[in-house]
VEXMAR-449881 format. One line per field, with one value per residue: residue number from 1; x, z, y of N, C-alpha, C in turn. Coordinates in nm, 2 decimals, always signed. Each point is the difference from the previous one (the first is absolute). Last residue first. Layout:
seq (NUM | ...)
n.xx (X | ...)
n.zz (Z | ...)
n.yy (Y | ...)
ca.xx (X | ...)
ca.zz (Z | ...)
ca.yy (Y | ...)
c.xx (X | ...)
c.zz (Z | ...)
c.yy (Y | ...)
***
This chain:
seq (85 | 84 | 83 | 82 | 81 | 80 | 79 | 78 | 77 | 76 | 75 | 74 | 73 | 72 | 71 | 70 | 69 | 68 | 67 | 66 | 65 | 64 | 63 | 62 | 61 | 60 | 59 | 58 | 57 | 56 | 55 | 54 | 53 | 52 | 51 | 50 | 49 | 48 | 47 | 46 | 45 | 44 | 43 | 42 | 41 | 40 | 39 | 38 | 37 | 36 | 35 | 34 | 33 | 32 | 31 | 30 | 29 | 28 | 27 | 26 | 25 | 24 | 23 | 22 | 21 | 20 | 19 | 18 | 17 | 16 | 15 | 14 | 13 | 12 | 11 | 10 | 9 | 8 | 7 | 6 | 5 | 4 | 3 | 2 | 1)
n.xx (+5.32 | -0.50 | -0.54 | -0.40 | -0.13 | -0.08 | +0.38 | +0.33 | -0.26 | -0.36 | -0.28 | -0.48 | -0.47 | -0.48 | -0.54 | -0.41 | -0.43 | -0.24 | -0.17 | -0.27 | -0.14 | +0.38 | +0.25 | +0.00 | +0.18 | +0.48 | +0.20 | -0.11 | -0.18 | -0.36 | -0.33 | -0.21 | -0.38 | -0.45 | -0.35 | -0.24 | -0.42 | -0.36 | -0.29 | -0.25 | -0.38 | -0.32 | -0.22 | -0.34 | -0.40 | -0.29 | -0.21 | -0.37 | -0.41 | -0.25 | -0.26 | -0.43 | -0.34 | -0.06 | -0.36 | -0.50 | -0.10 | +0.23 | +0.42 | +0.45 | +0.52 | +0.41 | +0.00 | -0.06 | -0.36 | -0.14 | -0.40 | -0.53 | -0.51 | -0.53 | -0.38 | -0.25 | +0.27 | +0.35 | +0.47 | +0.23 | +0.32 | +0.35 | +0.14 | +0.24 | +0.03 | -0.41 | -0.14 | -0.22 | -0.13)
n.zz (-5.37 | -0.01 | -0.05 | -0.24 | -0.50 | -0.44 | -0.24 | -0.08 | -0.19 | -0.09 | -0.32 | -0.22 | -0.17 | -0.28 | -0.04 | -0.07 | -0.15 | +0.01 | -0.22 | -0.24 | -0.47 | -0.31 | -0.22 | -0.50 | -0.24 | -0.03 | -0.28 | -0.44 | -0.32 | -0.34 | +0.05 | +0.36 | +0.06 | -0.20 | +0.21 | +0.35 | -0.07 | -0.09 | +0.38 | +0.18 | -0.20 | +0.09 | +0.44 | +0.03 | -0.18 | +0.27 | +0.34 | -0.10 | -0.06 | +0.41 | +0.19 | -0.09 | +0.15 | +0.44 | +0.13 | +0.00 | +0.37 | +0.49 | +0.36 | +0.31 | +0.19 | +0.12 | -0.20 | -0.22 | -0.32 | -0.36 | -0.14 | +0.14 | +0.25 | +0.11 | +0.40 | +0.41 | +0.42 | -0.08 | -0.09 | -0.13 | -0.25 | -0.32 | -0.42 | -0.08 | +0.36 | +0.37 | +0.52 | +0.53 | +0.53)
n.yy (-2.77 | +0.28 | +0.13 | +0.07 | -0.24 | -0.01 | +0.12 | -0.32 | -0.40 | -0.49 | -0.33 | -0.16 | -0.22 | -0.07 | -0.08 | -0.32 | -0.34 | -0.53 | -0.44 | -0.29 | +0.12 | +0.00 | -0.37 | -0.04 | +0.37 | -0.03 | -0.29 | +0.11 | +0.38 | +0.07 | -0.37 | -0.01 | +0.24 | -0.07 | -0.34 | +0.13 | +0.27 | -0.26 | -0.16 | +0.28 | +0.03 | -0.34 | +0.01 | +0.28 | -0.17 | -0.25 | +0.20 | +0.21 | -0.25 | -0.16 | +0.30 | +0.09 | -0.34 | +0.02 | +0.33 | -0.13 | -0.21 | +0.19 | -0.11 | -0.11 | -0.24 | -0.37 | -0.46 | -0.40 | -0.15 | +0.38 | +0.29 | +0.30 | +0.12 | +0.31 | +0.28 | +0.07 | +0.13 | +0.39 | +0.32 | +0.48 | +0.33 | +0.06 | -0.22 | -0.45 | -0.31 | -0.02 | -0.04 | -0.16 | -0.04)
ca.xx (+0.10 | +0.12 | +0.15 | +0.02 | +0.00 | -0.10 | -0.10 | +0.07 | +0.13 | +0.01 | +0.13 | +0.14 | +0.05 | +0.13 | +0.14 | +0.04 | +0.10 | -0.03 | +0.11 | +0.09 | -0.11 | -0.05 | +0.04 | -0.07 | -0.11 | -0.07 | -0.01 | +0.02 | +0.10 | +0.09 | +0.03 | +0.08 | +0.11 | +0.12 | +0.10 | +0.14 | +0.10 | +0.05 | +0.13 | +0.11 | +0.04 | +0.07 | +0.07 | +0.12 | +0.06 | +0.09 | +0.11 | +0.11 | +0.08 | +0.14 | +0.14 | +0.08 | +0.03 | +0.09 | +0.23 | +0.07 | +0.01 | -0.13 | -0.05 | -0.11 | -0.12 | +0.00 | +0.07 | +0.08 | -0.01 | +0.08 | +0.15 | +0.10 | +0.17 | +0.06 | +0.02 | -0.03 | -0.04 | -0.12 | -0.08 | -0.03 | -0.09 | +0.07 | -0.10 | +0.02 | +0.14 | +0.05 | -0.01 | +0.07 | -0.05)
ca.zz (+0.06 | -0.06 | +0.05 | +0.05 | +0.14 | +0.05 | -0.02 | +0.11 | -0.02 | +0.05 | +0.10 | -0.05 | +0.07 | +0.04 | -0.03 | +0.12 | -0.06 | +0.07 | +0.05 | +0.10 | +0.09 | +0.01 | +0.10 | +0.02 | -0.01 | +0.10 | +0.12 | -0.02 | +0.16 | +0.01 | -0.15 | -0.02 | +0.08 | -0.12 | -0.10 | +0.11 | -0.02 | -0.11 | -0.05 | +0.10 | -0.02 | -0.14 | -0.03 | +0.03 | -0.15 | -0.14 | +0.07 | +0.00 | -0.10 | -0.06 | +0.05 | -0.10 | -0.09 | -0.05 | +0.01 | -0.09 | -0.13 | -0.04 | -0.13 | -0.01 | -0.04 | +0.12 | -0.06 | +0.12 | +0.13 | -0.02 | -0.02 | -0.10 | -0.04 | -0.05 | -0.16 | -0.09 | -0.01 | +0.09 | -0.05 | +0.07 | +0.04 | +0.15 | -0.04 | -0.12 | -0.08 | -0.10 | -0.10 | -0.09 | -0.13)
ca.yy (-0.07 | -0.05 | -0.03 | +0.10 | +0.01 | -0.08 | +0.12 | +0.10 | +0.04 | +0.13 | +0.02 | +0.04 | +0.10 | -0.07 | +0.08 | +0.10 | +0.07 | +0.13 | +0.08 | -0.10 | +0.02 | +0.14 | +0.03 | -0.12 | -0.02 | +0.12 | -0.07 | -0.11 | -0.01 | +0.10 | +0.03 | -0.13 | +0.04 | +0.09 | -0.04 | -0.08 | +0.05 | +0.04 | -0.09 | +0.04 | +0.10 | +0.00 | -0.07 | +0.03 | +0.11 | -0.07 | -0.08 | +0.09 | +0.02 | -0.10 | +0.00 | +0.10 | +0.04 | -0.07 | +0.09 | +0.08 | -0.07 | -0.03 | +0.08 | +0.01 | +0.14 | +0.09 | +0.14 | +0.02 | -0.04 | -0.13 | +0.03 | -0.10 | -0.01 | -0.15 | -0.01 | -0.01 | -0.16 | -0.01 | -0.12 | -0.12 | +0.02 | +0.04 | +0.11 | +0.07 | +0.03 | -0.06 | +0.08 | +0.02 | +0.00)
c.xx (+0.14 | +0.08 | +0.10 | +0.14 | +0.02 | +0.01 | -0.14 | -0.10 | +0.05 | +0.18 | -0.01 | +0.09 | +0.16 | +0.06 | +0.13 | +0.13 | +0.07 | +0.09 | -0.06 | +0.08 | -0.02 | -0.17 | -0.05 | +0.02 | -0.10 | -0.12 | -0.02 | +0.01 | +0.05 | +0.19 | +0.08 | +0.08 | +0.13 | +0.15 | +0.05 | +0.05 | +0.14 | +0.12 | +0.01 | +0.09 | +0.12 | +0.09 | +0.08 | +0.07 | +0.14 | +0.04 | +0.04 | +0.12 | +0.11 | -0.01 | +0.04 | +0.14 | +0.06 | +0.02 | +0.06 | +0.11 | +0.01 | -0.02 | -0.14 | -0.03 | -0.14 | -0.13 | -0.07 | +0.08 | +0.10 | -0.04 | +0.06 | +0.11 | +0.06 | +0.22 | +0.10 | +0.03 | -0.09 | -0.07 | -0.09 | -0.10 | -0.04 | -0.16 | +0.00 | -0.09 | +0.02 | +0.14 | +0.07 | -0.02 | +0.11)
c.zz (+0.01 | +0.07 | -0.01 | +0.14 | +0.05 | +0.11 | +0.09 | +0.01 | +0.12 | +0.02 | +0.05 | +0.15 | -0.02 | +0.09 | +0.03 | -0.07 | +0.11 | -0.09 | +0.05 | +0.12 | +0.13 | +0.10 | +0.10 | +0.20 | +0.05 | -0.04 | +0.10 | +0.18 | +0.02 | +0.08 | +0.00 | -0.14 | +0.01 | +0.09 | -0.10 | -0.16 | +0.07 | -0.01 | -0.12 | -0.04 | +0.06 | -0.05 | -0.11 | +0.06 | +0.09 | -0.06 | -0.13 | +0.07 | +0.00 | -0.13 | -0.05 | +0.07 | -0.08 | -0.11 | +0.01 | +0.00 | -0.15 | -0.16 | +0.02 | -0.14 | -0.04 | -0.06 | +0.13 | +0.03 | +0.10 | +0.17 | -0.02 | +0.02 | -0.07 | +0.00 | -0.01 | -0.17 | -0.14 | +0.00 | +0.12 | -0.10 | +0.09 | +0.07 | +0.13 | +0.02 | -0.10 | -0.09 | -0.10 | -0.13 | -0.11)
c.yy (-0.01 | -0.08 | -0.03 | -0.01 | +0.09 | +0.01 | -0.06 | +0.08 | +0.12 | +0.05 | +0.18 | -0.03 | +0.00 | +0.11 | -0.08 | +0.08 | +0.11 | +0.07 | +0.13 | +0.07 | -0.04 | +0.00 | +0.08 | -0.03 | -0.09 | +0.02 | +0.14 | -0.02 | -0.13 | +0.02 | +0.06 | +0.06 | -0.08 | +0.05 | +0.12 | -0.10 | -0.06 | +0.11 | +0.03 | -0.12 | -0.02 | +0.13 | -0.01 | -0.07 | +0.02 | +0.11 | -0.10 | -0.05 | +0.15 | +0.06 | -0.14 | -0.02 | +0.07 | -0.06 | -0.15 | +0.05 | +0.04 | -0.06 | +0.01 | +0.09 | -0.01 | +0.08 | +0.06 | +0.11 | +0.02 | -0.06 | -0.16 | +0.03 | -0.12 | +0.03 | -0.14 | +0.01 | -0.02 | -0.14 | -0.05 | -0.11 | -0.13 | +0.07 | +0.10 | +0.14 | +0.07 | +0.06 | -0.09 | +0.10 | +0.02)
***
């Protein structure tokens, strides 16, 4: 038995579902009403902010979401090793 995506309560044969057609997540009809308009709001949110970021940041920004960020790691020095050579 599947659960609906937005409300994470089963979805039962007799209730009505709605969603996108090709979309992995089950809705009941009502919560898919209130979830796509929240899926447009935080869409439009999140590309509004990747453009203040662009902006801001110019080509690391525009990157930034692309990119794993891993510590840089340092040359390990004499003090680093514990053996000498």
């Amino acid at each position: 038995m599947d659960r609906c995506s937005h409300c994470r309560n089963r979805i039962k044969p007799h209730h009505a579902t709605a969603g996108p057609a090709n979309a992995e997540n089950s809705y009941h009809a009502d919560c898919w009403a209130e979830a796509k308009d929240l899926a447009v709001v935080t869409s439009e949110q999140q590309q509004l902010e990747y453009q203040r970021r662009i902006a801001s940041e110019g080509l690391t920004g525009l990157l930034s979401p692309y990119v794993s960020v891993f510590p840089q790691q340092r040359e390990p020095g004499s003090a680093s090793n514990p053996v000498s050579v």
